[in-house]
C-alpha positions in Angstrom: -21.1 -34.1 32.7 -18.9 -31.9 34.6 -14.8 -31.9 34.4 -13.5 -34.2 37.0 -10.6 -31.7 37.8 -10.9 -28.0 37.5 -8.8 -25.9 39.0 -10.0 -22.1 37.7 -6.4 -20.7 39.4 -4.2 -22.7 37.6 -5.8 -22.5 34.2 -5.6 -18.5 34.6 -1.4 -19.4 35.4 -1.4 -21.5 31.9 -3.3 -19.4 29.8 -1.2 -16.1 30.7 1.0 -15.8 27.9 -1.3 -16.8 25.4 -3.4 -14.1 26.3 -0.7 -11.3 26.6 0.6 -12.6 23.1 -3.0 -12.0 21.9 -3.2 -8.4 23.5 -0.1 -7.1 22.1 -1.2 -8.6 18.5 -4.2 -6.2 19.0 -1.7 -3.4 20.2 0.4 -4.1 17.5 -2.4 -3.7 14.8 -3.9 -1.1 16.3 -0.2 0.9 16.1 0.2 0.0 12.5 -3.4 1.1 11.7 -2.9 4.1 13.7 0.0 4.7 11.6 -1.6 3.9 8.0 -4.2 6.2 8.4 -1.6 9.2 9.3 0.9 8.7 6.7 -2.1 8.4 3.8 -4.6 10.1 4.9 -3.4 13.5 5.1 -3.2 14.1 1.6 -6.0 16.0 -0.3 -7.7 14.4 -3.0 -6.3 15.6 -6.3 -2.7 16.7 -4.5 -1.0 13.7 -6.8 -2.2 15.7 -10.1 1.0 16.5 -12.1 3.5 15.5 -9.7 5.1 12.4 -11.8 8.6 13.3 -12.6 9.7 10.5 -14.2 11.2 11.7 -17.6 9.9 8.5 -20.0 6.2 9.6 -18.8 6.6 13.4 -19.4 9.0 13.8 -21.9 7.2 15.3 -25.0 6.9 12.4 -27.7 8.9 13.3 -30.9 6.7 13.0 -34.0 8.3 11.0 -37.2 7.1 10.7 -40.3 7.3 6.8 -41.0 9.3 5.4 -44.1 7.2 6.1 -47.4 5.3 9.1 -46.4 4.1 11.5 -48.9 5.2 14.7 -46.8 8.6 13.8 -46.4 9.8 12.6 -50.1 11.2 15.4 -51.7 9.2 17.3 -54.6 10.4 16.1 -58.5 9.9 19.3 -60.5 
C-alpha cells in the first residue's frame, strides 16, 4: 500500500529544522572533540612525573618513635 497523500516538497519544508538541529549537534561534537584532543594530547607521556606540588603529598613524613619504645626510654645506669 502506498500513502494516499505525499507531498515530497512539503515534507522537505517540515523536516528542515530538525535536520539543521541534527547537523549542528554533529558540528558541535565535532568542535568539542577537536578541542579534547588539542588540550590533552600534546603532552608527552611521562611529562606529569614529579610535577605534584601539593605539600601533604611531598612533604617528608616525620618519623616518631611510638609510646613504649625501647630506643627512646632513657638508659638506668
Amino acid at each position: 500500500m502506498t500513502a494516499p497523500n505525499t507531498n515530497v516538497e512539503k515534507q522537505a519544508r517540515n523536516h528542515r529544522g530538525p535536520l539543521w538541529g541534527i547537523m549542528l549537534c554533529f558540528v558541535f561534537v565535532a568542535v568539542l572533540t577537536v578541542g579534547w584532543l588539542v588540550f590533552y594530547g600534546d603532552e608527552e607521556p611521562g611529562d606529569d612525573v614529579g610535577t605534584d606540588t601539593n605539600p601533604q603529598v611531598t612533604a617528608p613524613v616525620e618519623q616518631t618513635a611510638p609510646a613504649g619504645d625501647a630506643t627512646t626510654a632513657p638508659a638506668n645506669d
